[in-house]
Steps between C-alpha positions, in 0.01 A plus 500: 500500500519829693763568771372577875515902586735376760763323303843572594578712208212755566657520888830537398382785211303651821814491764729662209286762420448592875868544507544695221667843568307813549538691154651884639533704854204581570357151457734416780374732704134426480652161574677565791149645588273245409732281692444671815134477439523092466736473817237713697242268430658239534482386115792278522546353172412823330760656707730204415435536095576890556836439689628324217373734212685767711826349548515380164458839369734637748774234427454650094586842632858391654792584261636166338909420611593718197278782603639785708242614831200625360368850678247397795699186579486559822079526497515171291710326759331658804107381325611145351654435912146614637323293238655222618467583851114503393532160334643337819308626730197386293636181499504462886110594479605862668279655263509864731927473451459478143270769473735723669800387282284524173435860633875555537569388147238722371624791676854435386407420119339828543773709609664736309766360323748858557364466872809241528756708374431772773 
């Protein structure tokens, strides 16, 4: 007897491999781009399913309790804040908001890390 295509095994394989992280930087970037994209049209749930591949990649990047402050802290902190600033305001349907805050993240993920030191 063969399984349905929509058992709950093949959705739960298909929800963890939507939030698998992003494999390097500039993956996250094109990310934080696409994301953009999705919020300007509107494309909630692929918006949603790019939210969490970005903050669980960004959440890898922080230093563990043992770890001392990584360089560009500061840029992780400031784009992980607007990511979730995205993420609620996509949540209360304000789909313009959380265009603007996905724009903010991008912009701070791609500042220059010595910019902070200045």
């Amino acid at each position: 007897m063969t399984r349905p295509i929509d058992s709950e095994e093949t959705i739960l394989k298909a929800v963890v491999a939507e939030a698998l992280p992003l494999k390097d930087e500039a993956q996250l970037t094109a990310g934080l781009r696409d994301l953009i994209v999705h919020l300007h049209q509107g494309n909630k749930r692929q918006a949603g399913a790019l939210v969490d591949r970005v903050v669980v990649t960004l959440n890898n990047m922080l230093p563990t309790g043992d770890e001392a402050p990584k360089p560009g802290q500061e840029r992780l902190n400031l784009t992980i804040a607007a990511v979730g600033e995205a993420r609620l305001l996509m949540n209360e349907n304000d789909m313009w908001g959380a265009a603007t805050a996905a724009r903010d993240a991008a912009r701070e993920w791609r500042a220059k890390a010595g910019a902070e030191v200045a």
